[in-house]
N, C-alpha and C positions, 0 to 999 in steps of 0.2 A: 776255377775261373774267378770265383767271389773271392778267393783270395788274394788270385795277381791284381784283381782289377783296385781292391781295397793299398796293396803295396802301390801301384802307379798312380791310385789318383792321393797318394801326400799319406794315408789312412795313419802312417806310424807317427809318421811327424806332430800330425794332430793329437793323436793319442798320448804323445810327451808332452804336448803344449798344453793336456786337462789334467794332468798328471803331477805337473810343475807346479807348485804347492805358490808360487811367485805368480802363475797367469791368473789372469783375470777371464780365462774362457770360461764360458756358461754354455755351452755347443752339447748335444746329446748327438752320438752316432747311430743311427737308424739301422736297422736290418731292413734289407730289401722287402723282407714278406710283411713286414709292418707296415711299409708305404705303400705295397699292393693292397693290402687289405683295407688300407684308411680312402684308399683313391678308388675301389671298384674293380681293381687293375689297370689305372688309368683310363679311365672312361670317358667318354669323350662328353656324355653331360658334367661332367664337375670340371670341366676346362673354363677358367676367367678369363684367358686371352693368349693369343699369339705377338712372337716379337722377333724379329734379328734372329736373335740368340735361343730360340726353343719356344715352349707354351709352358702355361702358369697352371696352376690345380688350384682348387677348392677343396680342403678334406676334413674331416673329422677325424681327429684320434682318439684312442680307445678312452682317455682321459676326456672326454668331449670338448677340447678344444679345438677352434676351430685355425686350420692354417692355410699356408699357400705353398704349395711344392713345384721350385721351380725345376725345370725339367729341359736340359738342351738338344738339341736336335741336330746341332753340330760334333763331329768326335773327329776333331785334329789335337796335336797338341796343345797350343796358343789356346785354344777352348780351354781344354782342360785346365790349364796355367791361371787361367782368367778366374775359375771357379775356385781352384785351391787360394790362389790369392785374396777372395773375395771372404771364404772361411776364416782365411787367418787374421785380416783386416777386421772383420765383423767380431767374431770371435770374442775381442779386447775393446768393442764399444757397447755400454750403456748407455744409451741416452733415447730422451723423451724425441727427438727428431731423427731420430736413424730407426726405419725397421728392423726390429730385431730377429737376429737368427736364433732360432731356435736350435737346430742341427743341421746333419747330415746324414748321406748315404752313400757308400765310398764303393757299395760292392758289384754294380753295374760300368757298364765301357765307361758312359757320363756320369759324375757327380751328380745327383741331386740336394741340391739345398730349400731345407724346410724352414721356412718364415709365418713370423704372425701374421695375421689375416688383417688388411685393414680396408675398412668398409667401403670405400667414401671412391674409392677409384684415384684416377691420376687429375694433378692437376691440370693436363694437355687436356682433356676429355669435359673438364668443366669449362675451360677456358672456350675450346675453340667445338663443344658439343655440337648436335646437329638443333638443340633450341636456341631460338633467336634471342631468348633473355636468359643472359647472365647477370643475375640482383648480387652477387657477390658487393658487400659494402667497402668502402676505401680503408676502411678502417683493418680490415680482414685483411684485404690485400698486401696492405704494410704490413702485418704482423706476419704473415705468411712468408712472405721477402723477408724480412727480417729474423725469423728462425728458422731456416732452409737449412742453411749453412757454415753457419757461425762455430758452432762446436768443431768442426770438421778441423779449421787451422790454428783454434786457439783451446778446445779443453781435452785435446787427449796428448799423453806424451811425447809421441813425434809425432807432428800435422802430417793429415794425411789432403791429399789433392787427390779430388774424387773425378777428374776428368774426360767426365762424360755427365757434367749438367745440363739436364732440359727440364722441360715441364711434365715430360711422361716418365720423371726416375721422380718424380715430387709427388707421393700419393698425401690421401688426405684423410684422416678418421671419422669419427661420426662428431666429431666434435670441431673437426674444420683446420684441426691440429697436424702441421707438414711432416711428412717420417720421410727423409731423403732414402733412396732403394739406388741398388743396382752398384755394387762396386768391384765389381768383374776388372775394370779397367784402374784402380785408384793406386796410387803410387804413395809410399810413407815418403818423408823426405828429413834427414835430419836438421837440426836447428843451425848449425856450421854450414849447411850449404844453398847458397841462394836458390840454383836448381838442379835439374836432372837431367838427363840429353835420353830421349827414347824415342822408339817409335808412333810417329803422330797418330792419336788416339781420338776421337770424339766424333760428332755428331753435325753435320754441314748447318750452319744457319746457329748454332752453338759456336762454334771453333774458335778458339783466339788464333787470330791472324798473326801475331808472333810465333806463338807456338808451331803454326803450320808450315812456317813459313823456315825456321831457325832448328826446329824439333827441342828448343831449350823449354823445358815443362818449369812452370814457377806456380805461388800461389797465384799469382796474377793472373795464369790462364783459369781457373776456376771465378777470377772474378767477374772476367770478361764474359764469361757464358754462365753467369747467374744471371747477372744484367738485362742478357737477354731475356730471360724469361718476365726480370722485372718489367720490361718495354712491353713482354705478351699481355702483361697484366693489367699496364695502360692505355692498352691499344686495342686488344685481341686481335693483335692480324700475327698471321702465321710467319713463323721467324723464316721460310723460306717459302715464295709463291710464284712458282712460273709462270703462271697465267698472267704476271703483272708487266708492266713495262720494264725493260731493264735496269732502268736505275730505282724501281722500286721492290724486286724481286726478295732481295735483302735483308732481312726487317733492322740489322744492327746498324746499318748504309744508311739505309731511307733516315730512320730515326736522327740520326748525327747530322745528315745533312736537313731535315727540316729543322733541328733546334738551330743549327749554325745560321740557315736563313731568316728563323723567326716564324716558321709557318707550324710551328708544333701544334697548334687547334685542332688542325685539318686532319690530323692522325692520331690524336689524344680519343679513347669513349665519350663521349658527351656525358656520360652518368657520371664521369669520373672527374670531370672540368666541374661537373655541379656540384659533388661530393665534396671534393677537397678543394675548391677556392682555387682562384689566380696564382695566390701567393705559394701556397702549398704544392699547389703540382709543381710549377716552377722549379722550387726549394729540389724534390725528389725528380727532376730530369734533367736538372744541370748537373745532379750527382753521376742519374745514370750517364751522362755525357763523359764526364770524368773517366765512367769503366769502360766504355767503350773506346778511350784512347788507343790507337795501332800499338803503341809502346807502353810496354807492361809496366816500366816504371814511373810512367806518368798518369797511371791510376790507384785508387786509394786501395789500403787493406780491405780484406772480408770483415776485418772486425770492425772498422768504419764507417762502413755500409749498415752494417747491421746496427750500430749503435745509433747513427743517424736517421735509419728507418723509424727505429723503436722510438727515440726522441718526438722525430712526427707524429706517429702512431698517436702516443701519450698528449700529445700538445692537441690533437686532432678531439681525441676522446673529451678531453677537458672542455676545446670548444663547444662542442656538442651538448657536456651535460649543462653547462651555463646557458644555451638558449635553452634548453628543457625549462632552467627555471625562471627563464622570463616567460 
């Protein structure tokens, strides 16, 4: 059985892909009794969290490193699909903002995929916690916005669109450092083609309304639903809230229609109107306005965003150290 399951969940293909003296996989294949023995047998004390898509582990391996083994709880195909996808994607990124995969284990119904451990939790969980203070500085928040995402369409060989960004695939290290997760659902897309036509994918209160609407996937829907999160980070209101009025249910709606009217105050933090000045917020919500365009072409690149974050970010920093020395 450990054998068919290893043949159906991708096992060989990966195994050329570590093999291929040209990849860039750094992926180890797990045997099953190695990740029973690191989790307890999956013990329900070293569980970090439930999702959609399965529950997360806490483990130590025999090396004492400590990881995260995600584990799904779904076993249809399209599952399956998501995870070998997710391997091969991961597989060929290094980078200081993507979670890294460490491996896999191919010889169960489900894939599991084993991940570094990162401390800090999800950015949803900081943002929208059950404590009423979030001291998060304006300064962090730009920086955090600003390396979320940026690698994803501009430093690996073909951009990959990760769509399914929110603020619970955005965790956070002990260092406050963003490691984007979750790319079950990301699509590579080659340089020759504007987009891709597939089945609509993401997250309600994320979604680019193009995309949902057209099913045409482009980098653009990944901008529109970073955005969002930027607004979560101006705001802290939850990008979809029933309990509100209907025209404010929304947070990507609300948001566009108070900067249109001028009422942005009303739904900006107060900590974050203090933080970053008139000027400055302004600068960073006429941008986010920009990505919240209904039409993908009438918003800016990811690399745009991010450059212009980082700009503020730096300009922000500066200000600051200059009152220090007055």
């Amino acid at each position: 059985m450990k054998a068919k399951f290893f043949q159906q969940n991708g096992g060989l293909f990966l195994q050329q892909q570590i093999l291929n003296q040209d990849s860039n996989a750094t992926v180890k294949i797990f045997s099953i009794e190695e990740l029973e023995k690191a989790t307890n047998n999956f013990n329900e004390s070293q569980i970090l969290g439930h999702g959609g898509y399965g529950t997360v582990f806490k483990d130590v391996l025999p090396s004492q490193k400590v990881v995260a083994i995600k584990k799904s709880k779904l076993v249809d195909e399209s599952q399956i699909e998501q995870f070998i996808n997710e391997i091969a994607i991961l597989s060929q990124i290094t980078h200081k903002n993507v979670v890294r995969l460490l491996g896999c284990c191919l010889e169960t119904q489900v894939p599991l995929l084993v991940y570094e451990f990162i401390s800090n939790g999800t950015l949803f969980n900081h943002i929208h916690g059950e404590s009423q203070v979030f001291l998060m500085p304006w300064e962090d928040r730009l920086r955090i916005a600003a390396e979320a995402l940026l690698y994803l369409h501009s430093a690996v060989s073909v951009p990959i669109i990760h769509r399914d960004v929110k603020s619970a695939n955005i965790l956070l290290d002990e260092n406050y450092i963003a490691k984007v997760s979750d790319f079950g659902a990301s699509r590579s897309v080659p340089f020759d083609q504007t987009h891709i036509t597939t089945l609509v994918q993401g997250t309600f209160g994320y979604l680019d309304p193009e995309y949902f609407h057209t099913s045409k996937l482009t980098e653009k829907s990944d901008v529109y639903s970073f955005v969002v999160v930027l607004v979560e980070l101006l705001t802290r209101e939850l990008p979809v809230f029933f309990a509100k009025p209907e025209d404010q249910r929304n947070l990507a709606f609300y948001f566009t229609s108070m900067f249109d009217e001028q009422c942005l105050l009303q739904l900006v933090e107060p900590q974050i109107v203090k933080e970053s000045g008139m000027e400055q917020l302004f600068v960073v919500a006429k941008l986010a306005r920009r990505c919240l365009n209904l039409k993908g072409e009438e918003r800016p690149s990811m690399k745009e965003v991010a450059m212009e974050l980082e700009r503020l970010r730096r300009f922000h920093k500066q200000q600051l150290a200059l009152q220090n020395l007055e």
